[in-house]
N, C-alpha and C positions, 0 to 999 in steps of 0.2 A: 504493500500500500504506500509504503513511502517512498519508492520508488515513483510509482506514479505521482507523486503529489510531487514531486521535483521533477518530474520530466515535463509537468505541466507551467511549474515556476519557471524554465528554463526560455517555453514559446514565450511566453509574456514578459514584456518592460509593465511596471509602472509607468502612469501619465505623467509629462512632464520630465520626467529622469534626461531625456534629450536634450531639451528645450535647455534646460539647465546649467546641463554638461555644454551647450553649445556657447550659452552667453558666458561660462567661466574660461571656454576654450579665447573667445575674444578678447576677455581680459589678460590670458598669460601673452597672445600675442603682444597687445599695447606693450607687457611689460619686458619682450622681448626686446624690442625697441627703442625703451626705454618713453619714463613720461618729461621730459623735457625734447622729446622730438614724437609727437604724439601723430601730426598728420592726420588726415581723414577718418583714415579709417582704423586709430586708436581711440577718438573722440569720438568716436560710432558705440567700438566695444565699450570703453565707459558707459557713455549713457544706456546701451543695451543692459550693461549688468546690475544698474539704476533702475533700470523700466524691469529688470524680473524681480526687482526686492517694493516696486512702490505698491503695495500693498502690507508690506509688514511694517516694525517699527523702526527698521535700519532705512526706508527708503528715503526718507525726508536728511539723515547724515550723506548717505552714499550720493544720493542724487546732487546735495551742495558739493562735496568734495568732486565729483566728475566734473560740475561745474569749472571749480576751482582750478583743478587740476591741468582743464584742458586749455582753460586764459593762462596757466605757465605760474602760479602760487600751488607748490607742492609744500604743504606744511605738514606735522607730526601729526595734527589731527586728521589732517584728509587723507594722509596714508593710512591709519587707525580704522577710517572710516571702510577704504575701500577694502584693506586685506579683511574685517571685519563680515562686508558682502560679499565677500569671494566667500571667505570659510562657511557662512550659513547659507549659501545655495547648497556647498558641497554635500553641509552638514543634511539638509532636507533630501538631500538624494540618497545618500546612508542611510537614512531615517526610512523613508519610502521603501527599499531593496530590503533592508531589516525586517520592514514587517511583513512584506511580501514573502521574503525566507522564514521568517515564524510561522505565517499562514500554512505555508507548504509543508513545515514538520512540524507542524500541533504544539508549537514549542510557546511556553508563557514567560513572559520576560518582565522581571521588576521594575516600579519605576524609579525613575530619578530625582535622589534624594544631596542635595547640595549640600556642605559642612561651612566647617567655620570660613571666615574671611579670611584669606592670607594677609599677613601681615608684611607692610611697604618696606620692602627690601634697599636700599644703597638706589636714590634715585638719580644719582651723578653717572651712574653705573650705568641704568636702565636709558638716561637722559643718552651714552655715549653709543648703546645698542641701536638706534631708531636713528640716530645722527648717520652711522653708516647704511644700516637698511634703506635712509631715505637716500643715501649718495648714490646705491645699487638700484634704488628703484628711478635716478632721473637720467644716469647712463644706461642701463637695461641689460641685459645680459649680452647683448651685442657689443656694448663699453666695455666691458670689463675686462681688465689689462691687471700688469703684475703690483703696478701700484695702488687702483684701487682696492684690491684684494690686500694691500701689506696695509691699508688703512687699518684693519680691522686689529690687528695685530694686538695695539694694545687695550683695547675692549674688550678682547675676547683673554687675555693673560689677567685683568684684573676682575673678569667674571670668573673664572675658573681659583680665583684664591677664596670666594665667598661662597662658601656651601650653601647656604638662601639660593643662589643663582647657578646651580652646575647645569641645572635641566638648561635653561638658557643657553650656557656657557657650549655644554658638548653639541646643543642645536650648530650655533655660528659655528662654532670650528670646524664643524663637518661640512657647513658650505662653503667656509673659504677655503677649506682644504679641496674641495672638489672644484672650485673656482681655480685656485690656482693651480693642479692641475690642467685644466683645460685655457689657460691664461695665454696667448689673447685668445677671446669666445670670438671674436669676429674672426675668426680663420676655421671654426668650425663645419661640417655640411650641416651636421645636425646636434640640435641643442637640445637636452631635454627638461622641453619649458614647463610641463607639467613637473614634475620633481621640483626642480627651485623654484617653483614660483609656491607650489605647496611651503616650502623650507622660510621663504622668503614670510610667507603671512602668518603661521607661525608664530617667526619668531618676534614679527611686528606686534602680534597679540601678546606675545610673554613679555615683552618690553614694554606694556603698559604698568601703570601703578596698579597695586589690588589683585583682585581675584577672588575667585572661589575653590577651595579643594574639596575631594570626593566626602562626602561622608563617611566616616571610620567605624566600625562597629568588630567587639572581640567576639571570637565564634571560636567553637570546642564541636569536636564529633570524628567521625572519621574519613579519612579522605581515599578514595579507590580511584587507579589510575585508568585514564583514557588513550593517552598519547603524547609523543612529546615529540615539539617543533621547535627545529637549531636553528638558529641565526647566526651567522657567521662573517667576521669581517678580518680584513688582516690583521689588524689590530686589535679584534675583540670578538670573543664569543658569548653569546646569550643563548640558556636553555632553558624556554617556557613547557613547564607542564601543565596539561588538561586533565581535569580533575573533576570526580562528581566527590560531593561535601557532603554527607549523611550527618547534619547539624544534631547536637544534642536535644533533647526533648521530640517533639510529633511535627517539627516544621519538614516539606516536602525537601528532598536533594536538590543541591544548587551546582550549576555548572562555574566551576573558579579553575584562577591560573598560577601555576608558581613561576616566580622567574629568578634563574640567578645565572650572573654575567663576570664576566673576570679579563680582565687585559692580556693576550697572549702578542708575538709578535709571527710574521710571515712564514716562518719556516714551521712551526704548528700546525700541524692539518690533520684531516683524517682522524682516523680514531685516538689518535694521542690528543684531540682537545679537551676531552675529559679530564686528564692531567690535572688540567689548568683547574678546573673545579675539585681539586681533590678535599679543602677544608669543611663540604659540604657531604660528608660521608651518609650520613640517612636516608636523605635526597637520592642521593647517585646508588644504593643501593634496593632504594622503593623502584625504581626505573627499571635497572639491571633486572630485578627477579620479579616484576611486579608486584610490591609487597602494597598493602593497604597499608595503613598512617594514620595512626591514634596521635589528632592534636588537641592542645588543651592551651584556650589562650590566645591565638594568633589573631592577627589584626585585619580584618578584611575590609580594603577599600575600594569599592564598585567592584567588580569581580577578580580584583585582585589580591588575592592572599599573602601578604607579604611572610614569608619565610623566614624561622627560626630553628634552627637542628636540635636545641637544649629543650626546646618542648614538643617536640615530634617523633613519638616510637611508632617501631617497623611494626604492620601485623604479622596478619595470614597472606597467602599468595592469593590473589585473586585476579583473573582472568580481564582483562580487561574487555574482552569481546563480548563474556559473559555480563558483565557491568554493562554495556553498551545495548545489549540487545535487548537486558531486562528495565533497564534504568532511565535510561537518557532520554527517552521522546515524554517520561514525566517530568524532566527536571526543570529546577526554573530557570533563566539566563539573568545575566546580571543587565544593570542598566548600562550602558556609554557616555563615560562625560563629554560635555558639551565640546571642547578642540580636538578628542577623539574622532566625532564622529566625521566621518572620510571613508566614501566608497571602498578605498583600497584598503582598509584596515578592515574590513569585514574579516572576519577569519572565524566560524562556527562551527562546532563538533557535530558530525555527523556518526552512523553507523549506514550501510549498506550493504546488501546482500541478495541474488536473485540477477544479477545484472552479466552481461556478455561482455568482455572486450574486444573494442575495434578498433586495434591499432592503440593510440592513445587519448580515446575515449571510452567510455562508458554507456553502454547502451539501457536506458533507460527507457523502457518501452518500446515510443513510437521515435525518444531523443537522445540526444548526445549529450553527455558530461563531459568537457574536457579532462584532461588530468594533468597536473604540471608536474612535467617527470624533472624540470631542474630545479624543482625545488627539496628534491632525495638529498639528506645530509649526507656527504663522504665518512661519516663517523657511525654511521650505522649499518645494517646489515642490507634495509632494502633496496631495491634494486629496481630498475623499470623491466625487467624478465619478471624479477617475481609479481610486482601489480601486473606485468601483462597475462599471469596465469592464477590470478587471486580469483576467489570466487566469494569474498567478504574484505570489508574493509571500513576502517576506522582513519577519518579525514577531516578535514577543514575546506570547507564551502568556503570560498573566495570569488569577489568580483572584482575583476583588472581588466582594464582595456574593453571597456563595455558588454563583457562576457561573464559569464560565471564559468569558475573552474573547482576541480578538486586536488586539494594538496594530503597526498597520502599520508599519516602518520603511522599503520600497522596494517598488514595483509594475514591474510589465510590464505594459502596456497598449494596445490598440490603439485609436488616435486616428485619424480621417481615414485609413482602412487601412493607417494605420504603426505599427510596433511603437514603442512611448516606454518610455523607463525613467525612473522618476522615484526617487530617494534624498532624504531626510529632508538629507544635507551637500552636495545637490550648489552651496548658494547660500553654502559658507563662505567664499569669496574672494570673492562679490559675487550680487546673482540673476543666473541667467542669460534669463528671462524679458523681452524688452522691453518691453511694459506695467510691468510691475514696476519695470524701473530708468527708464521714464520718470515712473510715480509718486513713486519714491523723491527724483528729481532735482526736480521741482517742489515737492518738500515738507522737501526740502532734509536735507544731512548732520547729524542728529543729534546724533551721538557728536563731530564735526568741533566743531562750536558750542559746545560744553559744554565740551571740551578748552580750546578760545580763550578762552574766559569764564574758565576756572579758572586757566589761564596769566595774564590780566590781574589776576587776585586774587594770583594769587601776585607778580606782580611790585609789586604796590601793598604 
C-alpha cells in the first residue's frame, strides 16, 4: 500500500511549487550579476519575487527593498528584506512537498513549537558579516575575485573565536573557501547559483540581531535504530543516525536524529573515518550490531536529539527492518525550524518493500523512484549491486533538482541465494568484509600514523 501511495506522490507537484521555484530561480540570476548592475531583467526578477510574496507579510519589506535596490540604495535592511523573501518562498515549497510526503505515508508530524529568544550576540561582529555579504551581493558572483573573497578574512577569524557565533562562522568560511577556490567566478562556464545564493541568505538571516531557537524538551525511553546517513567532506565527517524514540510513559514513537561530527583531514577515507569518531564508543557500537539504546535525560531539540554517551546504555539487538516494518508508518515526525525549511533538506525515513528494480530506479507500481546510488558512503558495506538486487529497503525520500529521489541507508538482498542485510554503520567498529580489512591492513592505519606523527610534534 505504501508503495502505491508514493508512486502516486511521485505523478503529482503541488500547486505553485513551480511558480515558486521559478521566481527564486530569477532572483539567484539578479544575484549572479550582481545588484549594482541589475539591468532589465534583474529588476524584472526583483519585482517578480515581490509580486509572489504580496500577499503575505514580507510583501510590503520585499516589495520596498526591490524598489530600492533596483534605483542602486542597496542597504543592510533591503538585503534583510530580500534574502528574507527568497528563504520563505523556498520555505512554503518545503512546506507544500512535506505535507504532500506525509499524505503519501500516513505519517503525522508535530507542530512547531518556538523557545526562548537568543540572546544578541557581538553586534560589531554581526555588523562586519552583512558588510561583506552586502559587498558579495553588489558585485554578484560574477565579481568575485581573490580580493573580494580575502575581504572576508577577518570577519570570519573573529567569528570563529566567539562560540555564540561558530554556526555563523563555519557558514562564511565555507563560502569563501569555495569562492576562493573558484576565484575569479567570471572565468567560470558554470556557476552554481543555487548553492551560494542559498549560502548567501543564510547567512544574511544569521547576521541579523535576535532570533528564535528550537524549543528544548528532556526525553528518556529507548531508542531502536533505523539507519544511518554519512556526510563527508575533506575536512570533516558527520554521522546522522535515524532513530524511532519509544518515549517513556504511553506517548506514541517519534522519529529523531543523532548526529556526531569530528574534523579529519584528506587522506581519511573509506572505512577508516570511523577512527575519527572513536570517543563516541556507544554510539559506534549501537550502529555496528544494531543494538537499541536505553536513554535517560537527553535533550531533544525539534527532532534532534542531541547526544551524550555517559547516559546512553546498549540494549538488545534489534533488527532495524523489523522496527521499520512494525513501527515507522505510526511514528510521529518532528516539526522543521523555520531556516531549515529548504526543498533540498527534505530527507525522510522510509521503509519499502514489494518493488522491482530498473536499472536505478524503483519501480513502484505504474512509477519510478529514483535512487541516488552516489550518495552510498565509501565506509560502509552497501553497494549499488547490492540495492540493484535488494528486495526491501530502509531510505531517505529526498527532493533535489525538482524530482524526488531515494537515498539508500540499509538493503535486504539476496546474494548467492542468501538473504544479506547490509547497513550504511555496520563497519563503525571496523569492516566487516575480508577483502576490505585485508586492503585496509596492506595500506596501513591511517588515523594510527597521523596520531604518532602529531604525538612526536607534540613532544618536540
Amino acid at each position: 500500500m505504501l508503495s502505491t501511495h508514493l508512486g502516486e506522490l511521485l505523478a503529482a507537484t503541488p500547486p505553485g511549487v513551480g511558480e515558486a521555484l521559478d521566481a527564486v530561480a530569477g532572483f539567484d540570476g539578479a544575484l549572479l550579476h550582481g545588484f549594482g548592475r541589475l539591468g532589465e531583467d534583474g529588476t524584472a526578477a526583483l519585482a517578480a519575487l515581490a509580486g509572489a510574496l504580496g500577499g503575505s507579510p514580507l510583501g510590503g519589506p520585499v516589495a520596498e527593498a526591490a524598489e530600492k535596490v533596483a534605483a542602486g540604495s542597496v542597504a543592510d535592511a533591503h538585503l534583510a528584506a530580500l534574502a528574507g523573501g527568497r528563504t520563505a518562498l523556498l520555505g512554503a515549497v518545503h512546506d507544500a512537498l512535506l505535507a504532500h510526503l506525509d499524505t503519501a505515508l500516513g505519517r503525522s508530524r508535530a507542530d512547531w513549537v518556538p523557545g526562548d529568544d537568543v540572546p544578541e550576540a557581538a553586534p560589531n561582529l554581526l555588523a562586519g558579516c552583512r558588510s561583506w555579504l552586502g559587498e558579495l551581493a553588489i558585485a554578484g558572483w560574477r565579481g568575485v575575485d581573490h580580493d573580494l573573497v580575502s575581504a572576508s578574512d577577518q570577519a570570519i577569524e573573529a567569528l570563529l573565536a566567539e562560540p555564540a557565533l561558530r554556526r555563523q562562522a563555519v557558514l562564511l568560511d565555507g563560502l569563501a573557501t569555495e569562492l576562493r577556490a573558484c576565484s575569479p567566478v567570471a572565468t567560470m562556464a558554470d556557476v552554481p547559483v543555487r548553492r551560494w545564493a542559498d549560502l548567501w541568505a543564510r547567512g544574511v538571516l544569521l547576521a541579523q540581531p535576535g532570533g528564535t531557537a528550537p524549543a528544548r524538551e528532556t526525553v528518556s525511553g529507548r531508542l531502536l535504530l533505523l539507519g544511518v546517513d554519512v556526510h563527508e567532506h575533506g575536512t570533516a565527517v558527520q554521522v546522522q543516525a535515524h532513530w524511532l524514540l519509544e518515549p517513556d510513559g504511553d506517548e506514541p514513537p517519534r522519529i529523531v536524529r543523532t548526529s556526531a561530527a569530528a574534523a579529519k583531514v584528506d587522506t581519511i577515507v573509506g572505512p577508516a573515518v570511523w577512527r575519527v569518531l572513536a570517543d563516541r564508543p556507544v554510539l559506534l557500537r549501537a550502529l555496528a550490531e544494531q543494538r537499541a539504546v536505553q536513554v535517560e535525560g537527553l535533550t531533544l531539540a525539534g527532532g534532534d536529539l542531541l547526544w551524550q554517551e555517559d547516559k546512553a546504555r546498549l540494549g538488545f539487538v534489534a533488527d532495524p527492518f523489523a522496527t521499520a516494518r512494525l513501527h515507522l508508518s505510526g511514528a510521529v515526525a518532528a516539526a522543521v525550524p523555520p531556516l531549515d525549511r529548504h526543498p533540498a533538506r527534505i530527507g525522510e525515513p522510509v521503509f519499502l518493500e514489494g518493488y522491482t528494480v530498473d536499472g536505478t530506479s524503483l519501480r513502484l507500481g505504474e512509477h519510478a523512484l529514483e535512487v541516488d546510488m552516489d550518495r552510498l558512503p565509501a565506509c560502509g558495506p552497501l553497494t549499488p549491486g547490492l540495492v540493484t538486487a535488494s528486495s526491501a529497503c530502509i531510505g531517505l525520500v529526498r527532493w533535489d533538482a525538482g524530482r524526488w529521489a531515494l537515498q539508500p541507508l540499509a538493503v535486504q538482498a539476496t546474494v548467492k541465494k542468501k538473504q544479506v542485510d547490509a547497513h550504511n554503520g555496520d563497519w563503525a567498529l571496523g569492516p566487516t568484509d575480508p577483502k576490505v580489512e585485508k586492503a585496509m591492513a596492506r595500506s596501513g592505519d591511517t588515523v594510527l600514523v597521523l596520531q604518532e606523527r602529531a604525538g612526536r610534534l607534540l613532544r618536540k
